[in-house]
C-alpha positions as a Python dict, from the first residue, in 0.01 Angstrom:
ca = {
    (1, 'X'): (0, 0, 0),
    (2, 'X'): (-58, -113, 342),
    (3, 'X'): (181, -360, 501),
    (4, 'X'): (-48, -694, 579),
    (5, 'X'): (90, -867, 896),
    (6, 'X'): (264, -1214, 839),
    (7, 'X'): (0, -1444, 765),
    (8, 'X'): (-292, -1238, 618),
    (9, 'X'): (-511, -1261, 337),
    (10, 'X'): (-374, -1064, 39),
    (11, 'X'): (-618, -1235, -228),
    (12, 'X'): (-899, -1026, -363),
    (13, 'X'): (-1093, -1319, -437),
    (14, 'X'): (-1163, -1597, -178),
    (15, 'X'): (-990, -1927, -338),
    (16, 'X'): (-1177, -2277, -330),
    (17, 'X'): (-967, -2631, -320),
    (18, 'X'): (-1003, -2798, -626),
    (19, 'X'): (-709, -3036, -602),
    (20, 'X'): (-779, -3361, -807),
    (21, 'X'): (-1122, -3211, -944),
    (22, 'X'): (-977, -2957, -1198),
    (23, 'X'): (-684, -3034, -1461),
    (24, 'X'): (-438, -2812, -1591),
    (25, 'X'): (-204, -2799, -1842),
    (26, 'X'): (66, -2561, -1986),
    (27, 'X'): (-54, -2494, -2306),
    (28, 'X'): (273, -2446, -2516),
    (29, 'X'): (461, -2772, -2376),
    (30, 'X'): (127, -2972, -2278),
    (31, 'X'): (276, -3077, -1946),
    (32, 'X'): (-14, -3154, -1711),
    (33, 'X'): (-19, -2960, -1394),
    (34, 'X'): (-213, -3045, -1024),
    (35, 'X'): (-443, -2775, -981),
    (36, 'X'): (-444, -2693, -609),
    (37, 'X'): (-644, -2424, -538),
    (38, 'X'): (-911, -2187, -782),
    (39, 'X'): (-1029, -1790, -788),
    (40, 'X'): (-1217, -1584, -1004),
    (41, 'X'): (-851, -1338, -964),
    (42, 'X'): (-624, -1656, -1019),
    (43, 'X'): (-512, -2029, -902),
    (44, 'X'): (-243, -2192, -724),
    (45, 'X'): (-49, -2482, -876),
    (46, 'X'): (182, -2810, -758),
    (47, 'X'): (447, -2915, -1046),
    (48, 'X'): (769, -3036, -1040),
    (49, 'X'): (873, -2715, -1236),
    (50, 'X'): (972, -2413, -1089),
    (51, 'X'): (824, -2095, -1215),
    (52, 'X'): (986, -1763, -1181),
    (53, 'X'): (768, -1447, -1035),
    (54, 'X'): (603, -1235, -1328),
    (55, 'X'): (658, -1545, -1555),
    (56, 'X'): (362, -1513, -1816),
    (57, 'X'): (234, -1853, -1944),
    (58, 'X'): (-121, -1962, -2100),
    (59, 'X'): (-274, -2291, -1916),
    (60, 'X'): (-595, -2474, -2023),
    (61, 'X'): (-849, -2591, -1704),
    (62, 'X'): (-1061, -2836, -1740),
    (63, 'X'): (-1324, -3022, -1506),
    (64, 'X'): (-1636, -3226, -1550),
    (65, 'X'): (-1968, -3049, -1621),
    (66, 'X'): (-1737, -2777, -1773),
    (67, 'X'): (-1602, -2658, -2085),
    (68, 'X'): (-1239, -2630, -2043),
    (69, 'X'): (-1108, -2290, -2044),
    (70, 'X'): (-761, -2193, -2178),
    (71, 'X'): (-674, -1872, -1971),
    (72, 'X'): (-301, -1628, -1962),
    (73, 'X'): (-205, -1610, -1622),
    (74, 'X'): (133, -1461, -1404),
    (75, 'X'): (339, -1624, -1192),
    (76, 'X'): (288, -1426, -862),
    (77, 'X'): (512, -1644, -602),
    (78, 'X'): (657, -1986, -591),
    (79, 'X'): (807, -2222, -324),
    (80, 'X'): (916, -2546, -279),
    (81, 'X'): (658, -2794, -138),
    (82, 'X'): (775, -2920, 209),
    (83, 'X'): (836, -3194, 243),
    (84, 'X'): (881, -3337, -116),
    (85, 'X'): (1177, -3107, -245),
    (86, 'X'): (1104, -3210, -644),
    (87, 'X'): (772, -2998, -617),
    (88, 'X'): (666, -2643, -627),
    (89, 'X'): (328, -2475, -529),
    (90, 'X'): (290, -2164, -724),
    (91, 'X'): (30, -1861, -721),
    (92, 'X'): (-61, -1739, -1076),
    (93, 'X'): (-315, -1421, -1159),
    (94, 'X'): (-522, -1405, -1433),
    (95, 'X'): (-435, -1156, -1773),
    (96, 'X'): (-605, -1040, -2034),
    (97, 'X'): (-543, -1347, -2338),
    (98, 'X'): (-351, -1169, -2588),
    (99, 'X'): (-628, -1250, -2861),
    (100, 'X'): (-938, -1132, -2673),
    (101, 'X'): (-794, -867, -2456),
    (102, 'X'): (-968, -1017, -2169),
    (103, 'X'): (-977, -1246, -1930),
    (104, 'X'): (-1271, -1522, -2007),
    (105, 'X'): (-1462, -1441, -1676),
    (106, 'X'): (-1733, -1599, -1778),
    (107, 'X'): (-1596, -1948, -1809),
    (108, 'X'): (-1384, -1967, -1491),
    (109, 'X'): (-1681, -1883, -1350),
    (110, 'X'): (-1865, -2211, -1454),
    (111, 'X'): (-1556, -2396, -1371),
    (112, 'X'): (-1590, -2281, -1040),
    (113, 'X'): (-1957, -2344, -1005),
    (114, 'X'): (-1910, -2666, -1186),
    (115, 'X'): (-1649, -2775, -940),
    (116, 'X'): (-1842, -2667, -620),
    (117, 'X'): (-2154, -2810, -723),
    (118, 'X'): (-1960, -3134, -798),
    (119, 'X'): (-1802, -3066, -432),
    (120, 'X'): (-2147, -3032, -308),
    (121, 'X'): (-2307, -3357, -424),
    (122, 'X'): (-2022, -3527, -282),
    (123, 'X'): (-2094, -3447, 53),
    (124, 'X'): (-2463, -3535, 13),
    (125, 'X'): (-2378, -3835, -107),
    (126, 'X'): (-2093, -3919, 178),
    (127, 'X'): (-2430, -3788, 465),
    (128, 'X'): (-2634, -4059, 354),
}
């Protein structure tokens, strides 16, 4: 693998903001999560609980004009969130779900769609 220098893009897929816009919530302790930032290859997330690298944990998305899409994901970093030292931004990945052996591409996809279009007819709206 080549080294990257400091700063560069390392994500395969190009990530959208969706903070405030999509939910999230750990599935097995139904602790609602802020949703910072969205991929088709993964998502980025702002909680008060730390998560450790290659952590494996299933979350369930959700947004308006979408079905909400429970997903297996991997902890890929975490850091604390400067300047509020109770909070934590951490990268997952996507996994295959352990029932379906895949990942449900599909459906993040219409999140995502769902979320830009939303994003979209915001900004109309704010232009007129």
């Amino acid at each position: 693998m080549a080294l990257l220098p400091p700063g560069a893009e390392r994500r395969q897929s190009p990530r959208i903001d969706v903070a405030r816009r999509v939910k999230g919530e750990l599935v097995a302790v139904d602790t609602e999560i802020i949703i910072h930032d969205l991929s088709r290859t993964g998502f980025a997330v702002v909680s008060e609980m730390a998560f450790d690298q290659g952590q494996l944990l299933d979350f369930r998305l959700m947004a308006n004009g979408s079905p909400d899409v429970t997903v297996s994901a991997e902890a890929v970093h975490s850091r604390r969130l400067h300047p509020s030292p109770k909070l934590f931004l951490t990268g997952f990945r996507f996994l295959a779900g352990k029932m379906t052996g895949q990942v449900p591409q599909s459906r993040i996809d219409r999140l995502i769609q769902a979320v830009t279009e939303s994003n979209m007819q915001f900004f109309a709206m704010a232009g007129k």
